[in-house]
N, C-alpha and C positions, 0 to 999 in steps of 0.2 A: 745144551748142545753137546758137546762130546766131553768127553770124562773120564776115559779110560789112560791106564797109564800110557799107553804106545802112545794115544794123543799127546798127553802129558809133557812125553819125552818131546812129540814132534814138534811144539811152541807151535802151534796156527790154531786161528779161528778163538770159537769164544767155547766156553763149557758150562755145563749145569753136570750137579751131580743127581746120580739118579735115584741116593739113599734119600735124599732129602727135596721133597717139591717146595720153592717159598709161594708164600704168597703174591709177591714183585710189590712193586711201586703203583701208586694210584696212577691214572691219568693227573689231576690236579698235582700233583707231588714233581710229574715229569714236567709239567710246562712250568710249575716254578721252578725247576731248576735248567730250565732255555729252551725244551724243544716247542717246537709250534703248535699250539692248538690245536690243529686240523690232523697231525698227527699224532698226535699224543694217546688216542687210542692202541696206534699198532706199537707203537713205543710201550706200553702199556701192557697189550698181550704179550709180547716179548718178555718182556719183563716179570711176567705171572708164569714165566717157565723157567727163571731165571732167578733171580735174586732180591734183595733190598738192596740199597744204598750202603748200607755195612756189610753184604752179606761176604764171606769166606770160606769155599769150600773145600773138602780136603785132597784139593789136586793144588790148592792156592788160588785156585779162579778168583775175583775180584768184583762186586758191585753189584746193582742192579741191572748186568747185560753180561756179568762173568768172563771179565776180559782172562786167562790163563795166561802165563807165564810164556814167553815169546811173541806174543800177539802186545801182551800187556808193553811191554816196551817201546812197540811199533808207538803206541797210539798216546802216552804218556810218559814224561821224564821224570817226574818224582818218587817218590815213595809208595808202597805197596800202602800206607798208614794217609798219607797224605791225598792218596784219589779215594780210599773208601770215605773219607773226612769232608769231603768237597763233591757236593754231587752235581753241579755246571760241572766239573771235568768229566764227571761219567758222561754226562748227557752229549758233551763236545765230542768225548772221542768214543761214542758209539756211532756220532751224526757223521764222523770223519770213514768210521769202519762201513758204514753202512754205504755212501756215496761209493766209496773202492769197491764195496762189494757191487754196486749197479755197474758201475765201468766195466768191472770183469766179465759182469753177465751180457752185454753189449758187447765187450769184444769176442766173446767167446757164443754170439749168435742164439745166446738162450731167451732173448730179450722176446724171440718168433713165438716163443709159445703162447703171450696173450694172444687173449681171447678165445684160446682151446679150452673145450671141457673135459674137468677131469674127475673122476671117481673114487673112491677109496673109503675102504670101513661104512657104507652104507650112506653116503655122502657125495654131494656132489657139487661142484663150483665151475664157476670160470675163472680161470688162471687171470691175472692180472698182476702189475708189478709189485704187489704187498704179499702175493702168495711167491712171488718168485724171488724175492729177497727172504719168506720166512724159510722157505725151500734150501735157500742158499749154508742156512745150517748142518747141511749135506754136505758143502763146498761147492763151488762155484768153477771150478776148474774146470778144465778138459777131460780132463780123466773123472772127474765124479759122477755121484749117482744122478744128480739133476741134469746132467750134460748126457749122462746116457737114457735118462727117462726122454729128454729132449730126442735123442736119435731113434728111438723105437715105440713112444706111445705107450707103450707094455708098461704099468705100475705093477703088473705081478712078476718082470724079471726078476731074476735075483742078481742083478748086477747094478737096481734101481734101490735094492734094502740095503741097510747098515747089520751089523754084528748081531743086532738082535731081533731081525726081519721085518723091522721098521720102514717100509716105502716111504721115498720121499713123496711121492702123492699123500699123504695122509697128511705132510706139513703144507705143500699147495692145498690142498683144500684149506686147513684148516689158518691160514695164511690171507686168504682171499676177503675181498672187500672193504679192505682198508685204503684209506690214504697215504701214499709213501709218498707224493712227491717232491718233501722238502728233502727227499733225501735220493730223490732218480732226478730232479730236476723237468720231470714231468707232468702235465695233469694229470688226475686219477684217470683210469682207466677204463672202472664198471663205477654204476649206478650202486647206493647201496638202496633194497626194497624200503620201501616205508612202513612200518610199525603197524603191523597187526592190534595192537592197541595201547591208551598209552603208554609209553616208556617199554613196550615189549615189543624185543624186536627177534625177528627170526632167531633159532640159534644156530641154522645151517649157514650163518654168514661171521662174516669178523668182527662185527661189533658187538655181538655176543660176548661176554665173561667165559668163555670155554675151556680154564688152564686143562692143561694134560694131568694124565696117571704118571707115576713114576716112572711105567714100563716105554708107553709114546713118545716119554720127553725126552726119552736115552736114545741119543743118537752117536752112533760111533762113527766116525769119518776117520782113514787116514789121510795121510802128510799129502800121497799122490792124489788125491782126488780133491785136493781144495784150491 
């Protein structure tokens, strides 16, 4: 998620660095350590942009969801040593970060966009509440990129990219057709297709294995736009 130092300084939101892609956490890995089944997929691609359980990168981000340094406080009181140590606290207070982030996107009216299609890099989806929480790695604010993709449709504005022309459409697409509602308090929202054959399933959708390049995963957000 964001990684630069002006993030850095700003303490909001979570990071991945961009020198370094992990591989994240399994599905299996995440529901042993609490999240539900049913989402442990999107918990998962999350995760495959982000970190391990031990990972540390060098802005200080933390874990398998890269809580950074101001954020990391909000969501946890011990030790930078004692949450990579303990992966139920990773998993509790991403599910806590994750909930605030659907709040915000509710109050802040971005919640309208399900069920709009959207395009991007050769791709195309229906927005639903998994693409609008991976989105929210933009910031979830008023002033962010998904709040202004939200006002003008346009993923080719440039007040829709990050630092390095990254549209937040590229994370709605690539976001979509998961299950998040242990963490919106809602039912899912899209249908996922059924399995072209077995065990293979589209990769235009979210239950695909699809981590990002180094270059996609880098997302730069400031302070105002989260």
């Amino acid at each position: 998620m964001m990684k630069r130092p002006a993030l850095f300084e700003a303490g909001v939101a979570l990071c991945l660095s961009s020198a370094l892609v992990f591989a994240g956490e399994s599905a299996a890995s995440l529901i042993a350590a609490g999240i539900p089944a049913y989402c442990a997929p999107f918990a998962a691609k999350v995760s495959a942009a982000e970190g391990n359980f031990g990972t540390t990168n060098q802005y200080g981000c933390l874990g398998a969801f890269q809580f950074c340094p101001g954020t990391f406080e909000r969501y946890y009181t011990g030790s930078a040593q004692s949450f990579l140590n303990d992966p139920q606290a990773q998993v509790a207070a991403w599910t806590r970060y994750q909930q605030n982030s659907w709040s915000q996107v509710q109050k802040n009216g971005m919640d309208s966009l399900v069920g709009q299609q959207v395009c991007s890099g050769g791709r195309c989806a229906t927005i639903d509440q998994s693409a609008i929480l991976m989105a929210c790695q933009f910031g979830c604010g008023k002033g962010g990129k998904l709040a202004n993709y939200a006002a003008s449709g346009d993923c080719n504005a440039r007040n829709v990219k990050d630092g390095n022309g990254v549209s937040v459409c590229t994370y709605l697409v690539k976001g979509a057709g998961y299950d998040a509602s242990c963490f919106t308090g809602d039912p899912m929202t899209s249908c996922v297709p059924a399995p072209t054959e077995p065990g293979d399933y589209p990769t235009s959708i979210g239950v695909a294995a699809n981590p990002p390049s180094p270059f996609d995963a880098s997302v730069i957000v400031r302070s105002t736009e989260v």
